[in-house]
N, CA, C, O and CB atoms as a CASP TS submission, in Angstrom:
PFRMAT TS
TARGET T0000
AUTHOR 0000-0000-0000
METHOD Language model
MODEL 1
PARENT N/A
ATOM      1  N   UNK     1     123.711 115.310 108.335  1.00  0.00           N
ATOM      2  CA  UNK     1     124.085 114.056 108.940  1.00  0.00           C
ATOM      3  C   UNK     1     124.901 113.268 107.916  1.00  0.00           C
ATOM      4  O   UNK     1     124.446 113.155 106.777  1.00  0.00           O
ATOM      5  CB  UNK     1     122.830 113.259 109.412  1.00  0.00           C
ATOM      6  N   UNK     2     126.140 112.685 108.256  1.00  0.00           N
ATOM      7  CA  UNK     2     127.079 111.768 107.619  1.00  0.00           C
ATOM      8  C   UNK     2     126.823 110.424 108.029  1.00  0.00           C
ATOM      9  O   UNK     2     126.588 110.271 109.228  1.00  0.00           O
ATOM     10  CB  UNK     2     128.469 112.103 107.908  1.00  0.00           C
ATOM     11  N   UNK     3     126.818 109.216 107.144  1.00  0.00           N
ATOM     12  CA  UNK     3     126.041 108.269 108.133  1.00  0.00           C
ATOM     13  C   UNK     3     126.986 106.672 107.233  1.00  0.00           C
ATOM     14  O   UNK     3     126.464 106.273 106.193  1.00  0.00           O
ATOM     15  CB  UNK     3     123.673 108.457 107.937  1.00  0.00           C
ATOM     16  N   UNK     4     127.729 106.250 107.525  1.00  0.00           N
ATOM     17  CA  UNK     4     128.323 105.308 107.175  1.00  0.00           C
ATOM     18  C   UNK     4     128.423 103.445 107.631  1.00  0.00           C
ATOM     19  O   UNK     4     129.187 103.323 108.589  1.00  0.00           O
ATOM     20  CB  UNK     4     129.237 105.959 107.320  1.00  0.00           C
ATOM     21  N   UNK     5     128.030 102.518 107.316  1.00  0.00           N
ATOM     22  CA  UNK     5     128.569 101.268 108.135  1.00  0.00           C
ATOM     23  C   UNK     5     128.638 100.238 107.173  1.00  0.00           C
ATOM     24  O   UNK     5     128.520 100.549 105.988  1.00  0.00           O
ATOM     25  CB  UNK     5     127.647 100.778 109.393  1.00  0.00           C
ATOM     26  N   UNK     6     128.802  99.119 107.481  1.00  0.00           N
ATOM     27  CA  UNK     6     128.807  97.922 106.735  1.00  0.00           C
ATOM     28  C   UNK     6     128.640  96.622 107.596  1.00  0.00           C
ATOM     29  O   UNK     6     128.805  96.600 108.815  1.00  0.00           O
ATOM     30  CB  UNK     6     130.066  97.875 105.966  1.00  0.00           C
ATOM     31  N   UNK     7     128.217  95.300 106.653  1.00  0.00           N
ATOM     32  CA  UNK     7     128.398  94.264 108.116  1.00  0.00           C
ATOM     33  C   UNK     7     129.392  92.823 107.295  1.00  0.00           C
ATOM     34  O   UNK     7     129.257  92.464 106.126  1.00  0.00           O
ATOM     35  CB  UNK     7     126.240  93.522 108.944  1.00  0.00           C
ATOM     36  N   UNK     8     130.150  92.349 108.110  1.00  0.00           N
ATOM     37  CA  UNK     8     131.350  91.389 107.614  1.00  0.00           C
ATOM     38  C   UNK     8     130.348  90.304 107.987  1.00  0.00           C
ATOM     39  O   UNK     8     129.573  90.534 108.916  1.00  0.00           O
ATOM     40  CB  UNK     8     133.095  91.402 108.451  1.00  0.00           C
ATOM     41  N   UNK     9     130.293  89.057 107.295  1.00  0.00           N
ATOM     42  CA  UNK     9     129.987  87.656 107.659  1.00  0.00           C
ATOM     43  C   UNK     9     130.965  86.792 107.702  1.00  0.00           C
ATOM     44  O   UNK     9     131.581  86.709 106.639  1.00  0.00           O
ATOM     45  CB  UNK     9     129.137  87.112 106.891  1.00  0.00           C
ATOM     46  N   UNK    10     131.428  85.932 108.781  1.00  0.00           N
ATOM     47  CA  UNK    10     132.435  85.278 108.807  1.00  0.00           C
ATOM     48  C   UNK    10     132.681  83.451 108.507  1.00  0.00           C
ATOM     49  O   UNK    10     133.556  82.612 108.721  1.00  0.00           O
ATOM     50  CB  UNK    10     132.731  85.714 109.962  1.00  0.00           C
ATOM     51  N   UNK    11     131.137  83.523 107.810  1.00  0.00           N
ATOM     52  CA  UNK    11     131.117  82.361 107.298  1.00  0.00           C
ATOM     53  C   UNK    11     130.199  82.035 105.828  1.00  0.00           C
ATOM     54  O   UNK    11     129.195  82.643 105.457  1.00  0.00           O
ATOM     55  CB  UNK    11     130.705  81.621 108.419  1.00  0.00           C
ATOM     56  N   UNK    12     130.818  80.996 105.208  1.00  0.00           N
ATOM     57  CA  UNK    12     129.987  81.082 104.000  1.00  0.00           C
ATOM     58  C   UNK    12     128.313  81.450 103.713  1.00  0.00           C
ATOM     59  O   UNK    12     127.651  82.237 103.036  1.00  0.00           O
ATOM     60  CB  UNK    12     130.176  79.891 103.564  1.00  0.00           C
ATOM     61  N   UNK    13     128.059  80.119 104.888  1.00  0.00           N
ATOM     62  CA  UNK    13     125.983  80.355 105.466  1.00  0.00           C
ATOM     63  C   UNK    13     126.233  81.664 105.720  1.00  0.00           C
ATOM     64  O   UNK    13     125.050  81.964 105.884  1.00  0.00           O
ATOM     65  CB  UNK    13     125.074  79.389 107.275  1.00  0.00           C
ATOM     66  N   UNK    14     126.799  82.671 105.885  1.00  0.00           N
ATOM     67  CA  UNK    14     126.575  83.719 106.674  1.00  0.00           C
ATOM     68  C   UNK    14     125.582  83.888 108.023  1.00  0.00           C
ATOM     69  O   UNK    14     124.616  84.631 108.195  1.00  0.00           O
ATOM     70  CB  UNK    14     126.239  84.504 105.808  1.00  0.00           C
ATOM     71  N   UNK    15     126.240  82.855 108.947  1.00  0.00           N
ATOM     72  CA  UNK    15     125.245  82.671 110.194  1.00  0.00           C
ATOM     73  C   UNK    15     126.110  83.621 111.023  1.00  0.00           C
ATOM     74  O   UNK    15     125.411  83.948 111.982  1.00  0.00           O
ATOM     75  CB  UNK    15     124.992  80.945 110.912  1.00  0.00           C
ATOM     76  N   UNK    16     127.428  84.279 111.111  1.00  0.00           N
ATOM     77  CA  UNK    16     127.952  84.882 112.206  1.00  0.00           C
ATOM     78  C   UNK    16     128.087  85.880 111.561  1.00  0.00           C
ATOM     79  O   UNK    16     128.634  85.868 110.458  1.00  0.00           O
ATOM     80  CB  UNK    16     129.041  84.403 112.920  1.00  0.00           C
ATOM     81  N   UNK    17     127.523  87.146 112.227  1.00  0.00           N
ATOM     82  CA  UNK    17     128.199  88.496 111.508  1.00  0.00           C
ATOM     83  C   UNK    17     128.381  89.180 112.535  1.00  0.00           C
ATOM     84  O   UNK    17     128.004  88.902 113.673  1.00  0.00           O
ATOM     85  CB  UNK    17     127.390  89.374 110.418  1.00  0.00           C
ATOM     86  N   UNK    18     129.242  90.540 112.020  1.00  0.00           N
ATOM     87  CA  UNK    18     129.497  91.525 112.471  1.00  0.00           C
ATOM     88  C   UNK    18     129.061  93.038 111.708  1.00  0.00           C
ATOM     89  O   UNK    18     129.327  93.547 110.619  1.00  0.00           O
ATOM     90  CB  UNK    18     130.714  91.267 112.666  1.00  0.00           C
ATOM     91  N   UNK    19     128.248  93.446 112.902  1.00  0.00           N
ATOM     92  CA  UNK    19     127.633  95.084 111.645  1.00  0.00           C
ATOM     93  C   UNK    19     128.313  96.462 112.285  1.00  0.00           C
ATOM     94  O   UNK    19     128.566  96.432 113.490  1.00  0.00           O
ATOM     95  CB  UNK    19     125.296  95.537 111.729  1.00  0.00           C
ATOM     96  N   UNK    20     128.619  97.660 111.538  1.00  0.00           N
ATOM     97  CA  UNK    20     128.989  98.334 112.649  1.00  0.00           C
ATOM     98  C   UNK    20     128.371  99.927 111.559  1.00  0.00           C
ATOM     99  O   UNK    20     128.473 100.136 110.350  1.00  0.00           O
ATOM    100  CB  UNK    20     130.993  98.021 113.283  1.00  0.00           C
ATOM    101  N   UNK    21     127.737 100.791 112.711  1.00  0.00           N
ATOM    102  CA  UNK    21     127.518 101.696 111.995  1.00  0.00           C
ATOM    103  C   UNK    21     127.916 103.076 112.757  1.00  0.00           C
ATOM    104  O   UNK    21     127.928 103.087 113.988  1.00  0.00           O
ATOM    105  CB  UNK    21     126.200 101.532 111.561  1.00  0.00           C
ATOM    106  N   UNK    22     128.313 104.496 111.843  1.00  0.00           N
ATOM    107  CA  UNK    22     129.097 105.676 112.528  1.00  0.00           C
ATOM    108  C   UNK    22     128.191 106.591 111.772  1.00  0.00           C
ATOM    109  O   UNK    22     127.848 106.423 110.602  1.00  0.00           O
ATOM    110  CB  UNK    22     130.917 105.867 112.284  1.00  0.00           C
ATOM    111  N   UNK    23     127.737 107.852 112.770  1.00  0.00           N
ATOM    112  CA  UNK    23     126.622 108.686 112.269  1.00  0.00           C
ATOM    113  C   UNK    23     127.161 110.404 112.742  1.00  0.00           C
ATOM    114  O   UNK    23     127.081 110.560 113.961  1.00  0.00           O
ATOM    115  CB  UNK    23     124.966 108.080 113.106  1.00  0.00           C
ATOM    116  N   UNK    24     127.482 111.188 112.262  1.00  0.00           N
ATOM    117  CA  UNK    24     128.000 111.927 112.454  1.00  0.00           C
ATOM    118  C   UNK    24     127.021 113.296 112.450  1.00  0.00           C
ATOM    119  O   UNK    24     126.691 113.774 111.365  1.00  0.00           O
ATOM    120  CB  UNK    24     128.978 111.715 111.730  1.00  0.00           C
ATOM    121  N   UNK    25     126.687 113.747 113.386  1.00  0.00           N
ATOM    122  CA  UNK    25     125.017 114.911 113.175  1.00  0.00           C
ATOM    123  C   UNK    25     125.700 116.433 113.313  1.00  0.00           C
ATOM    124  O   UNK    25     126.473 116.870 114.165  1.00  0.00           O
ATOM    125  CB  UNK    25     123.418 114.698 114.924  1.00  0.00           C
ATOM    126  N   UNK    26     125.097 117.077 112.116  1.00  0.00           N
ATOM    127  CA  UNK    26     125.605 118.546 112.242  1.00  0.00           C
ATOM    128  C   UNK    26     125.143 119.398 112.648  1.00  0.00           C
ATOM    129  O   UNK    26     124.738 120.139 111.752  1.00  0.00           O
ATOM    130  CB  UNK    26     125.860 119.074 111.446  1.00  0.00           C
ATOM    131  N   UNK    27     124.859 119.925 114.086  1.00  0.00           N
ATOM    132  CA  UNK    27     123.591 120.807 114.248  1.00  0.00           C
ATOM    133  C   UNK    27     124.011 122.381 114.434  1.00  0.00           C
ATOM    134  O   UNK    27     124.984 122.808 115.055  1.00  0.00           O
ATOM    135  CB  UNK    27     122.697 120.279 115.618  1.00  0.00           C
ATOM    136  N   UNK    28     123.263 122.939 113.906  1.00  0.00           N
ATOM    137  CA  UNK    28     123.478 124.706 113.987  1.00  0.00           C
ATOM    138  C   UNK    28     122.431 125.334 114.900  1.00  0.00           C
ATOM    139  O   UNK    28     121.581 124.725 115.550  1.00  0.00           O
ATOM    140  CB  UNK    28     123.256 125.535 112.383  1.00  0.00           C
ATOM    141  N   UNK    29     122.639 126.715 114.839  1.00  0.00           N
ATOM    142  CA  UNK    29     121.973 127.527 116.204  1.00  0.00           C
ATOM    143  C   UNK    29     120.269 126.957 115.620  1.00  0.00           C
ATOM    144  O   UNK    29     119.934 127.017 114.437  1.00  0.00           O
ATOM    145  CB  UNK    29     122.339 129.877 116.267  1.00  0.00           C
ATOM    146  N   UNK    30     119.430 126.462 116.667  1.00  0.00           N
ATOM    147  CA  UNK    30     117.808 126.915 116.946  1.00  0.00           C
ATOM    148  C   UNK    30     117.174 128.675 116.874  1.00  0.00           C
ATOM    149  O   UNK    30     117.236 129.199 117.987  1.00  0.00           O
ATOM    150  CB  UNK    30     117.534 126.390 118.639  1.00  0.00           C
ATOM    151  N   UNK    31     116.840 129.222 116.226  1.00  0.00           N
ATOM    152  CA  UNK    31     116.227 130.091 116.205  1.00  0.00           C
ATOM    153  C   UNK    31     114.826 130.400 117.164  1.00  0.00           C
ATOM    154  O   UNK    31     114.212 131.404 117.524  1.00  0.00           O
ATOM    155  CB  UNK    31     116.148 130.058 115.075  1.00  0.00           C
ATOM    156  N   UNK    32     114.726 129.180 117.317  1.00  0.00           N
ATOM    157  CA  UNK    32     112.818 129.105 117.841  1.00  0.00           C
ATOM    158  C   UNK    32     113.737 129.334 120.153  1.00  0.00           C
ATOM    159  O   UNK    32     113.334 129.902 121.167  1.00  0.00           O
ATOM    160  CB  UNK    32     111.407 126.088 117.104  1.00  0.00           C
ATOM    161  N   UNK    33     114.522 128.805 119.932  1.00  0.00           N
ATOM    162  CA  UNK    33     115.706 128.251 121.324  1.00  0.00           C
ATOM    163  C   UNK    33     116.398 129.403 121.676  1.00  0.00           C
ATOM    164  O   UNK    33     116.297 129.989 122.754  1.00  0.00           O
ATOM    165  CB  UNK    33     117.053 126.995 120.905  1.00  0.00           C
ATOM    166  N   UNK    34     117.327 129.811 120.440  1.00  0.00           N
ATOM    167  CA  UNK    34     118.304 130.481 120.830  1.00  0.00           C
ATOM    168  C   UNK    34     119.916 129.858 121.775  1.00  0.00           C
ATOM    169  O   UNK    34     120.686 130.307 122.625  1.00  0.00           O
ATOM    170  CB  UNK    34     117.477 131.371 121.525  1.00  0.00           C
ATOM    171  N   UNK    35     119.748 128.581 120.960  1.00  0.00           N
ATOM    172  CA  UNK    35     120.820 127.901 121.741  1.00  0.00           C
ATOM    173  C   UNK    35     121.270 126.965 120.603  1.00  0.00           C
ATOM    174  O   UNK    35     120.591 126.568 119.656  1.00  0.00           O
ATOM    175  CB  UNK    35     120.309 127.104 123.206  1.00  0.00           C
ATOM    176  N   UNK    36     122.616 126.682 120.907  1.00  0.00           N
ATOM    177  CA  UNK    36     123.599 126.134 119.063  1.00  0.00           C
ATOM    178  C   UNK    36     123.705 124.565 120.083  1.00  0.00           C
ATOM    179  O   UNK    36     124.334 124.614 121.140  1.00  0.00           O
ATOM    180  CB  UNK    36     126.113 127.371 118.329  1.00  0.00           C
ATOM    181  N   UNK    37     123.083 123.332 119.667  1.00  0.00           N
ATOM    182  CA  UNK    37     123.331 122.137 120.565  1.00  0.00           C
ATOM    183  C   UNK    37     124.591 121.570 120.573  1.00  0.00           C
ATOM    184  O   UNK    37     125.054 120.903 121.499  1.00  0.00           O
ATOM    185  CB  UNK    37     122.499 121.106 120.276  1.00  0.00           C
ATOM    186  N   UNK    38     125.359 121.948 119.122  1.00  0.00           N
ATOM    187  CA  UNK    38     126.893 121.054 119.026  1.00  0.00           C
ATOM    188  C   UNK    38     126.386 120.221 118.244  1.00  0.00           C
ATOM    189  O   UNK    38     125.212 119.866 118.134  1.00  0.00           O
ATOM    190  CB  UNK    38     127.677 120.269 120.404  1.00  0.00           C
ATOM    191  N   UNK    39     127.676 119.777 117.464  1.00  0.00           N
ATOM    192  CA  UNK    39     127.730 118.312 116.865  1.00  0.00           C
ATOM    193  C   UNK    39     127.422 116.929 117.471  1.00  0.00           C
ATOM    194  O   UNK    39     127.209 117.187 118.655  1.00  0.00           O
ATOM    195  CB  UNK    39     128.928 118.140 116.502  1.00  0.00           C
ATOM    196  N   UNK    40     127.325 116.000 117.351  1.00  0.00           N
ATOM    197  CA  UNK    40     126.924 114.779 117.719  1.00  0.00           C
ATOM    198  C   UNK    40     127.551 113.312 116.837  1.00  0.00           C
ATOM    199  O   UNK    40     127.252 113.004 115.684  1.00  0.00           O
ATOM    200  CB  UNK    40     125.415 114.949 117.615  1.00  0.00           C
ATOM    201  N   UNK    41     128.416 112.619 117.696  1.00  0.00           N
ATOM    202  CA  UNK    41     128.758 111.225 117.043  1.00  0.00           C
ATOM    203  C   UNK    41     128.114 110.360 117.280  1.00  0.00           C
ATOM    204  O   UNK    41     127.813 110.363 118.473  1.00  0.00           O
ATOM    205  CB  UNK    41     129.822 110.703 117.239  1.00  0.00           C
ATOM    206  N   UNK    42     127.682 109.502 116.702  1.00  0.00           N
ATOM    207  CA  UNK    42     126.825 108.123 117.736  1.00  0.00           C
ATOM    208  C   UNK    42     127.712 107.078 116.453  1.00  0.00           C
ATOM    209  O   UNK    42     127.969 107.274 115.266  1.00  0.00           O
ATOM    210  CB  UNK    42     124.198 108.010 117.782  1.00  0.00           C
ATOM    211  N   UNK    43     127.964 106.019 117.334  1.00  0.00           N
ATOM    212  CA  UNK    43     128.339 104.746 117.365  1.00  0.00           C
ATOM    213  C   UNK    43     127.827 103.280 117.643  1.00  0.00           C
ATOM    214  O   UNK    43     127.619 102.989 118.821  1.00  0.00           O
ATOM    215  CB  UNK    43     129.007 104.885 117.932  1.00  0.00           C
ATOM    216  N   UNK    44     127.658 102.555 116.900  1.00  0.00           N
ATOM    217  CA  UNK    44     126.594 101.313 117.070  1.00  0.00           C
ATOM    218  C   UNK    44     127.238 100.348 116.172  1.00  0.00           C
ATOM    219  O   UNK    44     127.851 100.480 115.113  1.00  0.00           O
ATOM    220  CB  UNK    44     124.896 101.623 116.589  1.00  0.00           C
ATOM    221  N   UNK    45     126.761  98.829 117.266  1.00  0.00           N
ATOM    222  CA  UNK    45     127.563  97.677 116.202  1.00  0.00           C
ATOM    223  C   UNK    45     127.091  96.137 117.224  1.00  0.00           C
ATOM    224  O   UNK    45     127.045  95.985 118.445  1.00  0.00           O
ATOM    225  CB  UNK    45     129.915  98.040 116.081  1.00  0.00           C
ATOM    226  N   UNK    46     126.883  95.459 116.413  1.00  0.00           N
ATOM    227  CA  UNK    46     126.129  94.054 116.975  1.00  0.00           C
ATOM    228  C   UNK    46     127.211  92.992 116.325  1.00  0.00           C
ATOM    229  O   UNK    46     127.894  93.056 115.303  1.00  0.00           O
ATOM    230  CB  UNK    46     124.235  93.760 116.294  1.00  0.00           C
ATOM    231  N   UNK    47     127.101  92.164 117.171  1.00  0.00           N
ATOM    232  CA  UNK    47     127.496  90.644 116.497  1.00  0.00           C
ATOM    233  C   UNK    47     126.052  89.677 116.883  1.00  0.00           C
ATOM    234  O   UNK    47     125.231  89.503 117.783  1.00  0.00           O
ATOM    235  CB  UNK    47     129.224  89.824 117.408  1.00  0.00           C
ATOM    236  N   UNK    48     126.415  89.207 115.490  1.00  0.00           N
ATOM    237  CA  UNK    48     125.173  88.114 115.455  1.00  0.00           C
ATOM    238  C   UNK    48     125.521  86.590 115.478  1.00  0.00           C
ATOM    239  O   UNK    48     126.683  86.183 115.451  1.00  0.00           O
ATOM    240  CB  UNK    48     124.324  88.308 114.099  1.00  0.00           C
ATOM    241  N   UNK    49     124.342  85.722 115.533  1.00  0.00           N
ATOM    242  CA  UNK    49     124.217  83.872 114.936  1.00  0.00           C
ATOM    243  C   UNK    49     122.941  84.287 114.718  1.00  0.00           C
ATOM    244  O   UNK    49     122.174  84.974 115.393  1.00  0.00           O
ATOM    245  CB  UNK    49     124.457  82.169 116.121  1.00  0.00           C
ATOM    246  N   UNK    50     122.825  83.648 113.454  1.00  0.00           N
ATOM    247  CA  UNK    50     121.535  82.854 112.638  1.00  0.00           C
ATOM    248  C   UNK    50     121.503  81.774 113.368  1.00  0.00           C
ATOM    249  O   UNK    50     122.504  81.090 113.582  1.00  0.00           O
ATOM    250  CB  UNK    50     121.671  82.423 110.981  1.00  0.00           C
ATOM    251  N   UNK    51     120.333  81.516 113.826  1.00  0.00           N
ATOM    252  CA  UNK    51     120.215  80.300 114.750  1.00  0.00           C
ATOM    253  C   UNK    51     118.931  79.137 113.319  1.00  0.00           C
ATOM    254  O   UNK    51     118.840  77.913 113.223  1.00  0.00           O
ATOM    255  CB  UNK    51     119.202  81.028 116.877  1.00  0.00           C
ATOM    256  N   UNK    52     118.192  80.268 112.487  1.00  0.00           N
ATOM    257  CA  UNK    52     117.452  80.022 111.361  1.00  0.00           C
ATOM    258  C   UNK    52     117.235  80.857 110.151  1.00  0.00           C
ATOM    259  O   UNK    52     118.081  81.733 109.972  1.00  0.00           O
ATOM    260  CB  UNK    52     116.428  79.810 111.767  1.00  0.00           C
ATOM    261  N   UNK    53     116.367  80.772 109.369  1.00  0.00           N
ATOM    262  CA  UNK    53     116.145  81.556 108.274  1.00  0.00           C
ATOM    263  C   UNK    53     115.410  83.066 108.747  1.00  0.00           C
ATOM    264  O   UNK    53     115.620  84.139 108.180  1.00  0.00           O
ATOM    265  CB  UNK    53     115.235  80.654 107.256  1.00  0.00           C
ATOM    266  N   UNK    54     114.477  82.847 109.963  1.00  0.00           N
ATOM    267  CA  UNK    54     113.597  83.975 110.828  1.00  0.00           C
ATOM    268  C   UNK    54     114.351  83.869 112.306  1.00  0.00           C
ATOM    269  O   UNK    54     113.677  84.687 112.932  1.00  0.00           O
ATOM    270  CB  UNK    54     111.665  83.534 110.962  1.00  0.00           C
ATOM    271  N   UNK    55     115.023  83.525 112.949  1.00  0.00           N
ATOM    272  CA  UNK    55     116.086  83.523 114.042  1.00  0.00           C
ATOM    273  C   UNK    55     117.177  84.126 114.439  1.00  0.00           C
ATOM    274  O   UNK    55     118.172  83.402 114.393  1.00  0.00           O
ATOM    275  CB  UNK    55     116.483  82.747 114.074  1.00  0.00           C
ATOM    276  N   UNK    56     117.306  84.947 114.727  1.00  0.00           N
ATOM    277  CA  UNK    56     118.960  85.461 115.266  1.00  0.00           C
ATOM    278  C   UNK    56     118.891  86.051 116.632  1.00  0.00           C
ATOM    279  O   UNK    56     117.951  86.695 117.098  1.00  0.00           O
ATOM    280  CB  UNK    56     119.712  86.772 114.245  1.00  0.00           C
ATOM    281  N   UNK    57     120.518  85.604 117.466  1.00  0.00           N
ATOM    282  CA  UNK    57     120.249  85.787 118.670  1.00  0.00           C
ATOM    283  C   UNK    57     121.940  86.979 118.393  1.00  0.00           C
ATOM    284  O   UNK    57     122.837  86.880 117.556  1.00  0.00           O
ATOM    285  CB  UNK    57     120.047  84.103 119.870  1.00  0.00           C
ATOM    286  N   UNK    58     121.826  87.515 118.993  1.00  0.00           N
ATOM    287  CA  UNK    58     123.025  88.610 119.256  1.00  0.00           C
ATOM    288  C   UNK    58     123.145  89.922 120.338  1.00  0.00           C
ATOM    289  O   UNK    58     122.208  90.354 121.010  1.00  0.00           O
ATOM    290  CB  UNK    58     123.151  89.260 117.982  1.00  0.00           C
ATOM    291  N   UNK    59     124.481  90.422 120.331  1.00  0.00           N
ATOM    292  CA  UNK    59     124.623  91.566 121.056  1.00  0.00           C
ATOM    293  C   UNK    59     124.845  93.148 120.939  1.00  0.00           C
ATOM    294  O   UNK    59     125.998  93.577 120.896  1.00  0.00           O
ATOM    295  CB  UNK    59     125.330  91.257 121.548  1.00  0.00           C
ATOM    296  N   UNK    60     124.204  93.658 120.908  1.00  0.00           N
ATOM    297  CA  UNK    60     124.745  95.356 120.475  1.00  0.00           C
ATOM    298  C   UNK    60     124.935  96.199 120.997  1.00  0.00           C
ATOM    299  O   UNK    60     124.057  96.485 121.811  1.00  0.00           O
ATOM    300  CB  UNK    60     124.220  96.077 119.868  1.00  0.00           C
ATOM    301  N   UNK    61     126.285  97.265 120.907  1.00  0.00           N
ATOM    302  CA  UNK    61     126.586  98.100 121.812  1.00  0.00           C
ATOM    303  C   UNK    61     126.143  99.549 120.477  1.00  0.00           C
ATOM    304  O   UNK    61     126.036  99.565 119.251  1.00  0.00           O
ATOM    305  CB  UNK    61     128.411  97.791 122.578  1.00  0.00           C
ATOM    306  N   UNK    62     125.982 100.730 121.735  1.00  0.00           N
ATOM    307  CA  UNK    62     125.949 101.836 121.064  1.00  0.00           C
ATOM    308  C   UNK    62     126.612 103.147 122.048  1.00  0.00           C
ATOM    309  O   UNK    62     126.523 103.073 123.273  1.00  0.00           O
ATOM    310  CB  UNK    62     124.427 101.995 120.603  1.00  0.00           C
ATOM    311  N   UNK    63     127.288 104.360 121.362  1.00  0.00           N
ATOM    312  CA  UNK    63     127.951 105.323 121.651  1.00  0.00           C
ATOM    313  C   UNK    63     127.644 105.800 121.864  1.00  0.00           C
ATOM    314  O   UNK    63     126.609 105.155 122.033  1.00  0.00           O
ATOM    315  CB  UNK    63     128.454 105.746 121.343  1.00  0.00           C
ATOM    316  N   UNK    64     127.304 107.051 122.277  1.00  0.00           N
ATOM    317  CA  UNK    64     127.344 108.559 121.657  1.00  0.00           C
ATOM    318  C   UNK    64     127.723 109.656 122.262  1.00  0.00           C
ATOM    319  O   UNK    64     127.180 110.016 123.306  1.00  0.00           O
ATOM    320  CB  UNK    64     126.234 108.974 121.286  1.00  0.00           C
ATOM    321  N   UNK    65     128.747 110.364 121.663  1.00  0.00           N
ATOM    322  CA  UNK    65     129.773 111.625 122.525  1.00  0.00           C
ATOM    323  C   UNK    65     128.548 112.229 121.667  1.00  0.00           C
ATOM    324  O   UNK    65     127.916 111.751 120.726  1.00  0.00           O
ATOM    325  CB  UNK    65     131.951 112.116 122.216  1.00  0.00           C
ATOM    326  N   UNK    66     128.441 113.577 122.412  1.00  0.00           N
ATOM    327  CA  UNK    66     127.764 114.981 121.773  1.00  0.00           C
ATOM    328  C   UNK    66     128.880 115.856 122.415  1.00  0.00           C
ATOM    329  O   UNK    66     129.632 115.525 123.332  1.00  0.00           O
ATOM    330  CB  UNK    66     125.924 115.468 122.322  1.00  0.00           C
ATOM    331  N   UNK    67     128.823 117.358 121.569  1.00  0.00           N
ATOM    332  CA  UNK    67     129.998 117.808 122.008  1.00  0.00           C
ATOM    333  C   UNK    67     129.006 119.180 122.445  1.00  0.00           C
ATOM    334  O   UNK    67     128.238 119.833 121.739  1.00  0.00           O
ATOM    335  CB  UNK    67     131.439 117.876 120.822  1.00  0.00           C
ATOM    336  N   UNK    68     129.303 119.300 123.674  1.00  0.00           N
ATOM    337  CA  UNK    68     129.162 120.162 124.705  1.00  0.00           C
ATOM    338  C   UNK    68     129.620 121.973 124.304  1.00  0.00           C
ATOM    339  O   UNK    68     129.072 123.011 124.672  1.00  0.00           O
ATOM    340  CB  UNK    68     130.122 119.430 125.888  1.00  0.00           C
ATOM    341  N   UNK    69     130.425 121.827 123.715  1.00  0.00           N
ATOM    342  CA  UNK    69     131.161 123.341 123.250  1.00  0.00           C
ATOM    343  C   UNK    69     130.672 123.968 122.467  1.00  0.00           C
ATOM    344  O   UNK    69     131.000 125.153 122.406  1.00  0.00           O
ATOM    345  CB  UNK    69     132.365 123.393 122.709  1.00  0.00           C
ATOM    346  N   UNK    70     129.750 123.475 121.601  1.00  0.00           N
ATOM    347  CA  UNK    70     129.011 124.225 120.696  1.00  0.00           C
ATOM    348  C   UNK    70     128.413 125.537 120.919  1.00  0.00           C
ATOM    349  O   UNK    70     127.780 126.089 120.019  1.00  0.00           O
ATOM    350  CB  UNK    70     128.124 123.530 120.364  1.00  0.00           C
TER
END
């Protein structure tokens, strides 16, 4: 698994952010199966407000292609 993200704050308080993360999964044949599942991308990323120090209200989307051809 390759697994990369970071998150931008767009203000000094850092009350608004943006996070975004990319996960890249390597899978090979099952032995126990007998079946190879394919690779796998997944994609994920929220925007936030600090509404307090224990508070945040936000939204997050997430991806994920798996590849079928394997």
């Amino acid at each position: 698994m390759i697994t990369g993200g970071g998150t931008l704050y767009f203000d000094k308080q850092k009350s608004w952010s943006l996070s975004a993360l990319g996960r890249y999964e390597i899978n090979y044949k099952s032995s126990d199966w007998n079946i190879t599942p394919g690779d796998t991308l997944s994609l994920e990323g929220g925007l936030g407000k600090s509404l307090s120090p224990t508070f945040e209200l936000g939204v997050q989307a997430h991806y994920q292609l798996p590849d079928h051809l394997g």
